[in-house]
C-alpha positions, 0 to 999 in steps of 0.5 A, a space after each residue: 719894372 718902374 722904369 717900363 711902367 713910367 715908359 708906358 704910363 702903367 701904374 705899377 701894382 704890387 704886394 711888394 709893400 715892405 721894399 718897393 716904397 723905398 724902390 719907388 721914392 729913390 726911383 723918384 728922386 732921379 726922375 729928371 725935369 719934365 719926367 713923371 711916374 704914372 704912380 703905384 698901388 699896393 694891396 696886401 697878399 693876404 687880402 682876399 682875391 675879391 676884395 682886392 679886385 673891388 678896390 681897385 675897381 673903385 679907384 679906377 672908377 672914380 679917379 683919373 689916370 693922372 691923379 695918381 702922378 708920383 703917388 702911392 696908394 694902399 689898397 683897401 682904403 
């Protein structure tokens, strides 16, 4: 799943936050020169629906696609 997101520059968005942190920073230290990962967002699963369609609403909205190279994010902020 990292793999393709990176392939075509899709952020990755996940509940996943008890294993995928550590997918994700081994999945970075093999990136080689030049690579980048577009990032990835997690929002708890007991957040409700709404609140987290309306924080990554937010976040989509007031940042750039780019911002998020390398990153995770926890949703909500």
């Amino acid at each position: 799943m990292l793999l393709y997101a990176a392939q075509n520059d899709l952020i990755v968005l996940t509940h996943d936050t008890r294993t995928m942190p550590t997918y994700f920073a081994a999945f970075l230290a093999r990136l080689g020169p030049g690579e980048h990962s577009p990032g990835i967002w997690y929002t708890p699963q007991a957040l409700a629906v709404g609140v987290a369609i309306r924080a990554i609403l937010e976040v989509w909205l007031c940042s750039a696609h780019d911002e998020h190279r390398n990153c995770e994010l926890r949703l909500p902020l």
